[in-house]
PDB file of N, CA, C and O in Angstrom:
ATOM      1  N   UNK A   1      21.004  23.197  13.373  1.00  0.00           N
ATOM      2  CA  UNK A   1      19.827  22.424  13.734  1.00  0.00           C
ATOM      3  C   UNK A   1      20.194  21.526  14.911  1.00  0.00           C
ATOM      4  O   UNK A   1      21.266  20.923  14.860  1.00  0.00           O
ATOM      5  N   UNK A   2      19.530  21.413  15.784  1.00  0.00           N
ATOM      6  CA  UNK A   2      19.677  21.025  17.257  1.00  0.00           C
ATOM      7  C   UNK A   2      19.179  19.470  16.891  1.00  0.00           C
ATOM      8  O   UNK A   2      18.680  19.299  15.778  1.00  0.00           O
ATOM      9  N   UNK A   3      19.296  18.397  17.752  1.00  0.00           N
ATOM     10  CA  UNK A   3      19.164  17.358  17.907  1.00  0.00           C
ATOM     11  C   UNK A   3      17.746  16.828  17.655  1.00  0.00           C
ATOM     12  O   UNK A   3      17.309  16.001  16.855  1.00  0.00           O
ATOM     13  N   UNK A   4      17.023  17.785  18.865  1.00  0.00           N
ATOM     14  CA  UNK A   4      15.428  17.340  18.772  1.00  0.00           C
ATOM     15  C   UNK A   4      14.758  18.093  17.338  1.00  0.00           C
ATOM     16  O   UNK A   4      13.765  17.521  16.889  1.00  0.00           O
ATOM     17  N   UNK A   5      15.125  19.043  16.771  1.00  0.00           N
ATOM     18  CA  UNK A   5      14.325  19.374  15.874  1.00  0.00           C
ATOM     19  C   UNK A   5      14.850  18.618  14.298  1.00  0.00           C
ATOM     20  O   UNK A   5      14.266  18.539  13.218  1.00  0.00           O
ATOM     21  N   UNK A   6      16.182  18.143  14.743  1.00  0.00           N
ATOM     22  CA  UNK A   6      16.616  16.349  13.653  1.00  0.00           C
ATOM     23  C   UNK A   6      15.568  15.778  13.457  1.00  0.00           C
ATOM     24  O   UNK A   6      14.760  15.807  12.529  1.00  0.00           O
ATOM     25  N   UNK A   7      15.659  14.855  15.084  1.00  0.00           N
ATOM     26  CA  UNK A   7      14.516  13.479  15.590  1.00  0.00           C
ATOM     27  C   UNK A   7      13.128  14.114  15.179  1.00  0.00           C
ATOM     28  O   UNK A   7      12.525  13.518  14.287  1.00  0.00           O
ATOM     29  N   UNK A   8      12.552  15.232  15.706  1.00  0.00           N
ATOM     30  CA  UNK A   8      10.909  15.808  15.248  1.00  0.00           C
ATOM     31  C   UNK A   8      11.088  15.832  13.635  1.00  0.00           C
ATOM     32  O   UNK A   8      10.140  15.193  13.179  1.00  0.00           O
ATOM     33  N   UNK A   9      11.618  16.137  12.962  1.00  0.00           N
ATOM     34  CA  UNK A   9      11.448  16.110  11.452  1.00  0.00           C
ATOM     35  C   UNK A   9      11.797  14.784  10.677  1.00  0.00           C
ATOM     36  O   UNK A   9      11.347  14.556   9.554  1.00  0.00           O
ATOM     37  N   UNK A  10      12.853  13.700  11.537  1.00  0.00           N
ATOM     38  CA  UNK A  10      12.935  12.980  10.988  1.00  0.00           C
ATOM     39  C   UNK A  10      11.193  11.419  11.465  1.00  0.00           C
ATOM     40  O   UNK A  10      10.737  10.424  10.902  1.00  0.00           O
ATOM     41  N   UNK A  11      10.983  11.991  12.416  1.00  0.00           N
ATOM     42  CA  UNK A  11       9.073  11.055  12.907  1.00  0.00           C
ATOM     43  C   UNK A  11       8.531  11.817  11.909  1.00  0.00           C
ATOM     44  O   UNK A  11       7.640  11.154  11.378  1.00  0.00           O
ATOM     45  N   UNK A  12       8.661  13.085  11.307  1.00  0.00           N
ATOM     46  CA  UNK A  12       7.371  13.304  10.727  1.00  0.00           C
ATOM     47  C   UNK A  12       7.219  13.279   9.347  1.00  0.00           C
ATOM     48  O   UNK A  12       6.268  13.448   8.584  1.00  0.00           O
ATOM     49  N   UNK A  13       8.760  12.947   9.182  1.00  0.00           N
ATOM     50  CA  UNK A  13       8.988  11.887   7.683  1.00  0.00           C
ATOM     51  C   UNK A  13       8.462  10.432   7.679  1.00  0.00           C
ATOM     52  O   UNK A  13       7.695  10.065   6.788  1.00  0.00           O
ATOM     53  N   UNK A  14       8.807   9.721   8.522  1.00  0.00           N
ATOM     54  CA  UNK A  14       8.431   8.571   8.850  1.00  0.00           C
ATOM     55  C   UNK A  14       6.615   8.259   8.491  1.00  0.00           C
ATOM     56  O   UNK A  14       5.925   7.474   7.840  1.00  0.00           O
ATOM     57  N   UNK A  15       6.449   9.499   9.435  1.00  0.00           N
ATOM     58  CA  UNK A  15       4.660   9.181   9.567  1.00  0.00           C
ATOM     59  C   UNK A  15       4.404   9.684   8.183  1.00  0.00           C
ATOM     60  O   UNK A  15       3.870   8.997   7.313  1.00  0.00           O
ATOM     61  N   UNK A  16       4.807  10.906   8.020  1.00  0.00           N
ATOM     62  CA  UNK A  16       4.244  10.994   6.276  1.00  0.00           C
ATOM     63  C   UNK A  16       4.795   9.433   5.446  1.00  0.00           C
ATOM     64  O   UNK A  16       3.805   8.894   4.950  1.00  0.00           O
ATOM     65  N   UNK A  17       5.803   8.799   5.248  1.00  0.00           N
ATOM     66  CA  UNK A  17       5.862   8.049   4.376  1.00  0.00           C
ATOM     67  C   UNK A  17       4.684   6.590   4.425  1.00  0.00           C
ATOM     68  O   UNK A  17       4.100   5.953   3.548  1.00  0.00           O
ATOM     69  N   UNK A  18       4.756   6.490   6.343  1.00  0.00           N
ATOM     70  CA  UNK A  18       3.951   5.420   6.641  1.00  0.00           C
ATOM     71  C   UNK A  18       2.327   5.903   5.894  1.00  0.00           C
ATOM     72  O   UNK A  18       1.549   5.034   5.499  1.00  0.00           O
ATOM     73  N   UNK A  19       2.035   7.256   5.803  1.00  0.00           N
ATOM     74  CA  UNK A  19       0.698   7.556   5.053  1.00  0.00           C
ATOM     75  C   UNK A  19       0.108   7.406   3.700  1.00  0.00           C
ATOM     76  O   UNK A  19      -0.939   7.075   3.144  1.00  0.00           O
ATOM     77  N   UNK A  20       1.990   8.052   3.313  1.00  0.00           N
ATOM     78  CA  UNK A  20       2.017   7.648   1.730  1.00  0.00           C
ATOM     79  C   UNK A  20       1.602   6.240   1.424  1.00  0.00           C
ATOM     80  O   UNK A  20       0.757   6.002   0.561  1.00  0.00           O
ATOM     81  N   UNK A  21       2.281   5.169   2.235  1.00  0.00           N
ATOM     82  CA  UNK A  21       2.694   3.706   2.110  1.00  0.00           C
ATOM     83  C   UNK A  21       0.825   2.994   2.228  1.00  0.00           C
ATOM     84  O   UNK A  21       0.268   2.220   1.450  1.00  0.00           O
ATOM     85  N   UNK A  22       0.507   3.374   2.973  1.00  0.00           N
ATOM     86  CA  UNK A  22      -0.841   2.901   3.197  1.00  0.00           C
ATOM     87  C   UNK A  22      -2.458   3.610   3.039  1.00  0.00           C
ATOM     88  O   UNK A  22      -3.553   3.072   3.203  1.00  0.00           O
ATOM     89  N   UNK A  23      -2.165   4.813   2.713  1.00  0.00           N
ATOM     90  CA  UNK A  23      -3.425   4.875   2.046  1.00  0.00           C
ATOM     91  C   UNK A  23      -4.355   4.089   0.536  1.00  0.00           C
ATOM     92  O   UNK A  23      -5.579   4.006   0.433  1.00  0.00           O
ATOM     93  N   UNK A  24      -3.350   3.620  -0.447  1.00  0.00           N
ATOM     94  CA  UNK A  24      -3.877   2.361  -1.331  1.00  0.00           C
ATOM     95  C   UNK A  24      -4.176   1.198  -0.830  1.00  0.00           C
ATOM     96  O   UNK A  24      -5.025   0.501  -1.386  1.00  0.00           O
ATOM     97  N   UNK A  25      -3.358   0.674   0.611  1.00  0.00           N
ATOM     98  CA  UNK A  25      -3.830  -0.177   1.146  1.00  0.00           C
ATOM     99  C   UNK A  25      -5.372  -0.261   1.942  1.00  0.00           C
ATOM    100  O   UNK A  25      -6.281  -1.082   1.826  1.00  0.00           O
ATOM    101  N   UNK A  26      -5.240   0.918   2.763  1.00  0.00           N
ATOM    102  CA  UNK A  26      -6.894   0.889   3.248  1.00  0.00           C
ATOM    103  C   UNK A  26      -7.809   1.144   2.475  1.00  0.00           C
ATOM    104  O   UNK A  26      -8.901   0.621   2.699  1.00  0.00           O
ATOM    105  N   UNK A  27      -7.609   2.217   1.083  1.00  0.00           N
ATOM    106  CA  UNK A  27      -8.438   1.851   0.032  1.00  0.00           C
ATOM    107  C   UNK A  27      -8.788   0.735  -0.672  1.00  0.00           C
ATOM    108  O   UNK A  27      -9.835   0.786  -1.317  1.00  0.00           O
ATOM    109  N   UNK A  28      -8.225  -0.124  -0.682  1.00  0.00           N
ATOM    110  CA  UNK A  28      -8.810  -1.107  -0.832  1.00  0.00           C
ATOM    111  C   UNK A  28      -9.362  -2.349   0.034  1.00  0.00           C
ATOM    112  O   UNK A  28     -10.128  -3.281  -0.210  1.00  0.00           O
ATOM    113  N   UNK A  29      -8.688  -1.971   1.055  1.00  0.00           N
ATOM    114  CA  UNK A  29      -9.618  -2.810   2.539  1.00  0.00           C
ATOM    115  C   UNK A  29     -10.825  -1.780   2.421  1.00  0.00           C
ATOM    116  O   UNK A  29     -11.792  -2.534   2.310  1.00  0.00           O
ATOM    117  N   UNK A  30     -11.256  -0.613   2.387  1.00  0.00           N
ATOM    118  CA  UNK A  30     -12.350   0.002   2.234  1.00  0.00           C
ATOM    119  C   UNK A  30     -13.429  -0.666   1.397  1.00  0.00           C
ATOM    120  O   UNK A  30     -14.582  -1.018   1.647  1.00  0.00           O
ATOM    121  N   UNK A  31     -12.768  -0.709   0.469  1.00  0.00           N
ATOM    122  CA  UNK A  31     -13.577  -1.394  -0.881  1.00  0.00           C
ATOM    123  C   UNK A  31     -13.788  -2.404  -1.023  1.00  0.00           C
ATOM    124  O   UNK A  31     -14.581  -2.626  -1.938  1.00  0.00           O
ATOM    125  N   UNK A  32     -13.278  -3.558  -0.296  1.00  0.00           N
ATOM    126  CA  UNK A  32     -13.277  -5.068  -0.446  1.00  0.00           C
ATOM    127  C   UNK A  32     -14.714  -5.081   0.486  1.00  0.00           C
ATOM    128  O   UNK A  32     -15.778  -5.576   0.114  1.00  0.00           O
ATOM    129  N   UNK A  33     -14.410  -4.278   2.043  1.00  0.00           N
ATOM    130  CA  UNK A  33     -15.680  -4.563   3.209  1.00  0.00           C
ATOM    131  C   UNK A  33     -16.945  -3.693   2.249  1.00  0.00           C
ATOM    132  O   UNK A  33     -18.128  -4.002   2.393  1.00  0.00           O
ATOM    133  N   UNK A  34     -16.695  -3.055   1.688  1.00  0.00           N
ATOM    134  CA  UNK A  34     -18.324  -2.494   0.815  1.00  0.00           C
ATOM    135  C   UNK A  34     -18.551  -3.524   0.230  1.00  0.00           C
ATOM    136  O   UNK A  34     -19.676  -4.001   0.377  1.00  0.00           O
ATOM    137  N   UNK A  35     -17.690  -4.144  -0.530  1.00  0.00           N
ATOM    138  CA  UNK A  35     -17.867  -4.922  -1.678  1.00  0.00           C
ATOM    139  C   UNK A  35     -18.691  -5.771  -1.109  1.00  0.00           C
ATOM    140  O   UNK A  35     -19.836  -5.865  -1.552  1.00  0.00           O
ATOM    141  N   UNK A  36     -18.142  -6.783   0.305  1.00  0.00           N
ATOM    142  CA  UNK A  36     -18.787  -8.130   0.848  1.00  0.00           C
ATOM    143  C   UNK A  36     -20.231  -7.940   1.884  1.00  0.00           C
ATOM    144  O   UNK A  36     -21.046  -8.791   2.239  1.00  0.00           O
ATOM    145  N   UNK A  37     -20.144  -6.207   2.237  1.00  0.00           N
ATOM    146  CA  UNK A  37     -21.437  -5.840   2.092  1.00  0.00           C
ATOM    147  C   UNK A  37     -22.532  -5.883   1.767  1.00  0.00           C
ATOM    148  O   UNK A  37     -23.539  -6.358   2.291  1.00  0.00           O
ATOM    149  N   UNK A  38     -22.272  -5.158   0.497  1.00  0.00           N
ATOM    150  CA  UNK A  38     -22.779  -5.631  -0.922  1.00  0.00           C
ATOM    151  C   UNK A  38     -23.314  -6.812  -1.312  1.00  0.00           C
ATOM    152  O   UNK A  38     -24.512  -6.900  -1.582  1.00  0.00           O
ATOM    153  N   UNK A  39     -22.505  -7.813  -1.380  1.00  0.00           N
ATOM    154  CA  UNK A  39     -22.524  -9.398  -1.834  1.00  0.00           C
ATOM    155  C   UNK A  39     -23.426  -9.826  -0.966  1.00  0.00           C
ATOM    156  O   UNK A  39     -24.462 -10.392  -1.313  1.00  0.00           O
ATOM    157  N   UNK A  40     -23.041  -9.543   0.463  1.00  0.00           N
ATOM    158  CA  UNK A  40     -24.030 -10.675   1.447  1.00  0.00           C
ATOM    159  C   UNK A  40     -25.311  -9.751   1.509  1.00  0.00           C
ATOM    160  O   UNK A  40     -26.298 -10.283   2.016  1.00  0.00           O
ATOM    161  N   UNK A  41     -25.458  -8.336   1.032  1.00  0.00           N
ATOM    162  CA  UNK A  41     -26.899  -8.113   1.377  1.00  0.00           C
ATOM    163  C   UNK A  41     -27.084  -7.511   2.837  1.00  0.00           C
ATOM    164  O   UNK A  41     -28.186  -7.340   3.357  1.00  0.00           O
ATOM    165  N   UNK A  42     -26.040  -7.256   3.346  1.00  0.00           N
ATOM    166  CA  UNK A  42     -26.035  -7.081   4.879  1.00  0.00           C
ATOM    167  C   UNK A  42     -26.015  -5.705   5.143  1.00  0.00           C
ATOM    168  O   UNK A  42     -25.331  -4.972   4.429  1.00  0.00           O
ATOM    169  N   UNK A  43     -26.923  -5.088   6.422  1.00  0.00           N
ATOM    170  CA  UNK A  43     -26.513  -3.896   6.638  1.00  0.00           C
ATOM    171  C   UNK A  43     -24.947  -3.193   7.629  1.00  0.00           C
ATOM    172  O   UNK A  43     -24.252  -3.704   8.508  1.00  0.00           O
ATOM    173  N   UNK A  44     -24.919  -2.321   7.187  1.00  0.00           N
ATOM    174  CA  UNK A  44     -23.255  -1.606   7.503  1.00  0.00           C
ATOM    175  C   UNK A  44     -22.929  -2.530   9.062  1.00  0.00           C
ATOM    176  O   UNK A  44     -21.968  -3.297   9.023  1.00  0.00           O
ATOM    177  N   UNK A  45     -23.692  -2.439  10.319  1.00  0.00           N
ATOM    178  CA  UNK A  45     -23.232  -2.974  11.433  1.00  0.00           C
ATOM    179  C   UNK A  45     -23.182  -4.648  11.456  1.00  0.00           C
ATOM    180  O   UNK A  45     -22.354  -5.251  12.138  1.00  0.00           O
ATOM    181  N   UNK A  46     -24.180  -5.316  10.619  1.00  0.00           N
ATOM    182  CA  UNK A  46     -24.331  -6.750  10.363  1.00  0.00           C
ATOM    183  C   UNK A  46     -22.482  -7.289   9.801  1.00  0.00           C
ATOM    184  O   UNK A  46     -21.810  -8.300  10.004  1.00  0.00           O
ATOM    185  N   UNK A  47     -22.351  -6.582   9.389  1.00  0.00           N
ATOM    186  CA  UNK A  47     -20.893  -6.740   8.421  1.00  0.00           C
ATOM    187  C   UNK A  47     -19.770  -7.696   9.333  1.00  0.00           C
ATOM    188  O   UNK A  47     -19.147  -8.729   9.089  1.00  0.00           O
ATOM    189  N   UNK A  48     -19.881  -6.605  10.727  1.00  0.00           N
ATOM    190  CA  UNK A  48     -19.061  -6.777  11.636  1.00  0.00           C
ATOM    191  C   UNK A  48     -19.408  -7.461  12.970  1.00  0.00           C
ATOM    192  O   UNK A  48     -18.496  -7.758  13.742  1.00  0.00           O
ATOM    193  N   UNK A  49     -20.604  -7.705  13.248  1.00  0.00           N
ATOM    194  CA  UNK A  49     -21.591  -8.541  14.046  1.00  0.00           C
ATOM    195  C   UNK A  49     -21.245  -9.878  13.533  1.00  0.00           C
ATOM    196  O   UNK A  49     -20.874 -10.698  14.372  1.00  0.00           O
ATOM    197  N   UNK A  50     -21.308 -10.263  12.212  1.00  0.00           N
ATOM    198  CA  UNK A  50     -21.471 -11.423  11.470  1.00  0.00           C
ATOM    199  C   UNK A  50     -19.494 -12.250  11.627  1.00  0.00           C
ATOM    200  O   UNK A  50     -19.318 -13.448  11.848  1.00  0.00           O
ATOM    201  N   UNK A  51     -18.620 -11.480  11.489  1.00  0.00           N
ATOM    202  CA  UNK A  51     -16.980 -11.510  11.452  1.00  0.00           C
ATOM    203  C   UNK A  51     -16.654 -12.509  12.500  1.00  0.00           C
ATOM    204  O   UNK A  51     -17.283 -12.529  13.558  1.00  0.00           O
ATOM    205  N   UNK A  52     -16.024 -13.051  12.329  1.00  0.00           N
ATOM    206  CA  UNK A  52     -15.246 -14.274  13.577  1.00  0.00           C
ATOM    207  C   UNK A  52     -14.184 -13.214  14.047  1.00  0.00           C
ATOM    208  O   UNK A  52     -13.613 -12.292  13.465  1.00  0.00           O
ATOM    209  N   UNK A  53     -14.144 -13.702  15.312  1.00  0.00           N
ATOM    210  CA  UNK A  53     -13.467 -12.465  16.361  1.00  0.00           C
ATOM    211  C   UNK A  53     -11.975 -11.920  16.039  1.00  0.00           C
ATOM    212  O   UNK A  53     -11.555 -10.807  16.352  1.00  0.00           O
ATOM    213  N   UNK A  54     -11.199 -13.017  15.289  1.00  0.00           N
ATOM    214  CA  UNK A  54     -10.439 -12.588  14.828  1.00  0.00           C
ATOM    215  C   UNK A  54     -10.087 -11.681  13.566  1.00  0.00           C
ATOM    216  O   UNK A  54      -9.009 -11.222  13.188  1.00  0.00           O
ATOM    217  N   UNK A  55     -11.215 -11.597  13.114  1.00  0.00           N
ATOM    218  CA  UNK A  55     -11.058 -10.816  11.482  1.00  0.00           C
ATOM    219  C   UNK A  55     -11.459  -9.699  12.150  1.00  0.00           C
ATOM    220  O   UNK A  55     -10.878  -8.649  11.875  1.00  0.00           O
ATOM    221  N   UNK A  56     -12.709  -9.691  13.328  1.00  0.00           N
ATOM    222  CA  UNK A  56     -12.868  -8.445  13.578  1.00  0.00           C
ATOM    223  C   UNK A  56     -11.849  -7.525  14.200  1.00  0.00           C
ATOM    224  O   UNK A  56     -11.653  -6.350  13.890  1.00  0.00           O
ATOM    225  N   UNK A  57     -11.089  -8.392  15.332  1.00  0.00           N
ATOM    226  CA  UNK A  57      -9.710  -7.991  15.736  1.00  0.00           C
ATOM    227  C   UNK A  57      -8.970  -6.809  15.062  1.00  0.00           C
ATOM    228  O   UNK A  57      -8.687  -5.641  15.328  1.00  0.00           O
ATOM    229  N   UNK A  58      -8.765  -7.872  13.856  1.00  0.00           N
ATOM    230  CA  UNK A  58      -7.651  -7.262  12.933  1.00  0.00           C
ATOM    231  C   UNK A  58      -8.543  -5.746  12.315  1.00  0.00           C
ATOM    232  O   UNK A  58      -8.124  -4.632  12.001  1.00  0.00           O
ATOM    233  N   UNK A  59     -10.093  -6.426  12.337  1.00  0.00           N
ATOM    234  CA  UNK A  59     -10.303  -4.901  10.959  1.00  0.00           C
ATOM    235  C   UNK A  59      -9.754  -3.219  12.484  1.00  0.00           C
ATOM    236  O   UNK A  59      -9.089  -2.186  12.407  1.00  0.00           O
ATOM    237  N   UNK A  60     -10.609  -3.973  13.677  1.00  0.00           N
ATOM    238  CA  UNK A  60     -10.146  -2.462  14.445  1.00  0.00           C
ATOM    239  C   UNK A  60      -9.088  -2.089  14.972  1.00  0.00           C
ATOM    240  O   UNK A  60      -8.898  -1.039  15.586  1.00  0.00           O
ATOM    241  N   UNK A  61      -8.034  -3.298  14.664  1.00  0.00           N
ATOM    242  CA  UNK A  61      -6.549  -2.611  15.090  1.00  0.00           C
ATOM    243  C   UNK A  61      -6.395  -1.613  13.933  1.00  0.00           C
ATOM    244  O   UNK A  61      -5.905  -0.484  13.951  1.00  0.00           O
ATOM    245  N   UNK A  62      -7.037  -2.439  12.736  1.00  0.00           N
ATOM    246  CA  UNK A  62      -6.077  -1.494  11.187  1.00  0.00           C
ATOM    247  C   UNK A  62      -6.895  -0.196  11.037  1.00  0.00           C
ATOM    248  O   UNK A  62      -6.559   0.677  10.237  1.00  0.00           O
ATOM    249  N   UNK A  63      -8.421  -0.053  12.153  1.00  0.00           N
ATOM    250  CA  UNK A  63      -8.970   1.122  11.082  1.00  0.00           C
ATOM    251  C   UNK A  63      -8.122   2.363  13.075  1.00  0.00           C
ATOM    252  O   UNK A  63      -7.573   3.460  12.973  1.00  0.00           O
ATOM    253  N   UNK A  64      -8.283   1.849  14.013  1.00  0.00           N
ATOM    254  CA  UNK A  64      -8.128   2.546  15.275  1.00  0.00           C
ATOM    255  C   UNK A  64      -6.654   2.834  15.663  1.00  0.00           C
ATOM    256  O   UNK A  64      -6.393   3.548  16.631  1.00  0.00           O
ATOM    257  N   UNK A  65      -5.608   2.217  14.821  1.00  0.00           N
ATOM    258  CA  UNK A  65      -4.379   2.321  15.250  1.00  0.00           C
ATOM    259  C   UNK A  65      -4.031   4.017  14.844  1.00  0.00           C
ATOM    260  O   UNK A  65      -4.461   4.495  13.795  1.00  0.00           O
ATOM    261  N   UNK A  66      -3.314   4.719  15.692  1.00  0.00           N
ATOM    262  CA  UNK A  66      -2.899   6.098  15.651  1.00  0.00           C
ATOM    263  C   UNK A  66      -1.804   6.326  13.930  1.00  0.00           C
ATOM    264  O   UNK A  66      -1.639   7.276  13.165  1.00  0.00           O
ATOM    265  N   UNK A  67      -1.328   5.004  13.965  1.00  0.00           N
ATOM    266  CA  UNK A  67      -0.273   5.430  12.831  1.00  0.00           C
ATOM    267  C   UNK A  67      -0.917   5.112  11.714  1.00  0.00           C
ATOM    268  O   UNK A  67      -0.317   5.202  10.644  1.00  0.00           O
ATOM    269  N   UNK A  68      -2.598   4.572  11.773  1.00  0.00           N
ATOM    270  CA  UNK A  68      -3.003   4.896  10.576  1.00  0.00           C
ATOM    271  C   UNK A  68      -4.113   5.160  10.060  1.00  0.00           C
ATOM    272  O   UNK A  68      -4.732   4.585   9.164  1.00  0.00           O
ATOM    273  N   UNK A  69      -4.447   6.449  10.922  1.00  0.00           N
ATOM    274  CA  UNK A  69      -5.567   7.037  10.832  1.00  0.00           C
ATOM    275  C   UNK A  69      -5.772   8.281   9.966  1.00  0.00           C
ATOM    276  O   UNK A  69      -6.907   8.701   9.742  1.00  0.00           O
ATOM    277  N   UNK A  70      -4.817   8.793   9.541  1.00  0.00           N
ATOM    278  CA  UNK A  70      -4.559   9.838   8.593  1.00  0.00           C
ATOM    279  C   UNK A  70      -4.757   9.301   7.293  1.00  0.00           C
ATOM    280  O   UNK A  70      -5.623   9.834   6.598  1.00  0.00           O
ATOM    281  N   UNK A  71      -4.018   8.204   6.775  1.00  0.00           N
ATOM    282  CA  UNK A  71      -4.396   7.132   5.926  1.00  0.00           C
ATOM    283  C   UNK A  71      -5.508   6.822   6.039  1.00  0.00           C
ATOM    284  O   UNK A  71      -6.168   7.151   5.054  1.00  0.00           O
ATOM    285  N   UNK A  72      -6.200   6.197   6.994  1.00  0.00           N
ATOM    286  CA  UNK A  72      -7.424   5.875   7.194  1.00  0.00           C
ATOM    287  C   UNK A  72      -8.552   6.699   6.406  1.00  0.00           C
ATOM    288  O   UNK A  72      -9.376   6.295   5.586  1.00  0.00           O
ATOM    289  N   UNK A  73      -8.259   8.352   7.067  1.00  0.00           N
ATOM    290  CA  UNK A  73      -9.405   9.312   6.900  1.00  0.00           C
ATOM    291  C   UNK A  73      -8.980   9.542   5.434  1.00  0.00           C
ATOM    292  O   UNK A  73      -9.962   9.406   4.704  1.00  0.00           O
ATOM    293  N   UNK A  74      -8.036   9.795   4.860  1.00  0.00           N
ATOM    294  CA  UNK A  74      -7.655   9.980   2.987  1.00  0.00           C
ATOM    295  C   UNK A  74      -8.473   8.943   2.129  1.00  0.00           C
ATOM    296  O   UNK A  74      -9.166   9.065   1.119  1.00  0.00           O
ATOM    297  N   UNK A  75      -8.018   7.547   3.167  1.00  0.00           N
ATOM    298  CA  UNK A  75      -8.815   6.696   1.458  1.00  0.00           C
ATOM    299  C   UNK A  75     -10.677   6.752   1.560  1.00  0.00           C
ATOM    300  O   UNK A  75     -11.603   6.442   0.810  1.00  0.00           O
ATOM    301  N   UNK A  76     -10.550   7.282   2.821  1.00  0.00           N
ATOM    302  CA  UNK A  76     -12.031   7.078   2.852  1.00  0.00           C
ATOM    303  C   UNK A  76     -12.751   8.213   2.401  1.00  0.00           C
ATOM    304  O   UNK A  76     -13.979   8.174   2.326  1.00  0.00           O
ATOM    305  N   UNK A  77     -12.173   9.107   2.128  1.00  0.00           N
ATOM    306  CA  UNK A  77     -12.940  10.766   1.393  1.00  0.00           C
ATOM    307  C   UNK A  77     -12.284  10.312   0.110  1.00  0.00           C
ATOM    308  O   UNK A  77     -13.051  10.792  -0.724  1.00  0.00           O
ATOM    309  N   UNK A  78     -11.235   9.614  -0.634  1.00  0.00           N
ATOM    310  CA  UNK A  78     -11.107   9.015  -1.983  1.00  0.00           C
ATOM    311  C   UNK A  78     -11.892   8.334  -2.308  1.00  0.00           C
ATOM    312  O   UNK A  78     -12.468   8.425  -3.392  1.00  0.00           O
ATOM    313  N   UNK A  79     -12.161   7.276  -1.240  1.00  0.00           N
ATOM    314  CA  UNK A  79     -13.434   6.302  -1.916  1.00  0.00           C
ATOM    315  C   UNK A  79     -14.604   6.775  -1.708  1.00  0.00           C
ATOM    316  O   UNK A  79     -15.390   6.140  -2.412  1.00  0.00           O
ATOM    317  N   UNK A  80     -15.308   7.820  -0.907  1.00  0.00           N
ATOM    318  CA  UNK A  80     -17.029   8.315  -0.948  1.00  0.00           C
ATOM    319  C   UNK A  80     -16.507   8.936  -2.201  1.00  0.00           C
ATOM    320  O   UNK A  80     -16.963   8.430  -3.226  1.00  0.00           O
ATOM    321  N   UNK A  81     -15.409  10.200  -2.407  1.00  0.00           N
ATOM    322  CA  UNK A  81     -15.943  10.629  -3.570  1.00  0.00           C
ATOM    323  C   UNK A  81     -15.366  10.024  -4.997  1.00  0.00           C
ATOM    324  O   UNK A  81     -15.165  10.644  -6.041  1.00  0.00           O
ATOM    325  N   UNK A  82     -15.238   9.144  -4.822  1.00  0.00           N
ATOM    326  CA  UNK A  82     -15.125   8.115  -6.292  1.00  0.00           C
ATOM    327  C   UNK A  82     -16.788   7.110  -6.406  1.00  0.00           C
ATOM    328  O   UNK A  82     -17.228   6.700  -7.480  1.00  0.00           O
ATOM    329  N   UNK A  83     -17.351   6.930  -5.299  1.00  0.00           N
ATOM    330  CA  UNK A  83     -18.585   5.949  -4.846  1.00  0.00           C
ATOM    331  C   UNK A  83     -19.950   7.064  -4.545  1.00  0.00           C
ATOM    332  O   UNK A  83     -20.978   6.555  -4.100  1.00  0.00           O
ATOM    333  N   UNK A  84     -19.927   8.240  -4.742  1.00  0.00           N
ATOM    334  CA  UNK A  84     -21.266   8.454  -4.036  1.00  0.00           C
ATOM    335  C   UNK A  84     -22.020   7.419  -4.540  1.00  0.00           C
ATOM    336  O   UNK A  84     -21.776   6.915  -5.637  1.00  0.00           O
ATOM    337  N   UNK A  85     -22.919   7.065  -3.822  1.00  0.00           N
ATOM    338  CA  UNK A  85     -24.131   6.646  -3.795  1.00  0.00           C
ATOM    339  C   UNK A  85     -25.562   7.964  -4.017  1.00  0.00           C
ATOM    340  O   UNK A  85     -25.832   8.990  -3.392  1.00  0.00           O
ATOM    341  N   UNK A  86     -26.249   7.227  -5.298  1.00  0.00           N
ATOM    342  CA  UNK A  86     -27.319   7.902  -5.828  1.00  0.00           C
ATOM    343  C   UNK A  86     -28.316   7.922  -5.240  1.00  0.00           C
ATOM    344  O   UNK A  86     -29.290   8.521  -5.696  1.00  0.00           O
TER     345      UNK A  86
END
């Protein structure tokens, strides 16, 4: 086994573990922003209209960042199909 195909298998351990590591996490950042949704009565874009610039900051580094968008897209087909809506 050659050097680069080491380094390529050892990133794509990495990124799998970083996926493993954080898909419970954005599931439940998923679920908290429905939740306060929910609570305030607000529609889906109001959510984030309404956010002080810094919370909003943070929500689109965590949902737009490349290393965790795989995570991203998992908890969110876990949580529609644990949540359909009737």
């Amino acid at each position: 086994m050659d050097g680069f195909s080491f380094y390529g298998l050892l990133v794509a351990a990495v990124l799998f573990v970083i996926t493993l590591v954080m898909i419970p996490v954005q599931y439940r950042y998923i679920h908290s922003m429905e939740e306060e949704r929910e609570k305030k009565k607000h529609e889906h874009g109001e959510v984030y209209d309404k956010m002080p610039l810094g919370e909003e900051f943070l929500h689109m580094n965590s949902q737009i960042n490349p290393l965790f968008l795989p995570a991203n897209l998992i908890a969110y087909l876990i949580y529609k199909a644990k949540h359909k809506r009737k």
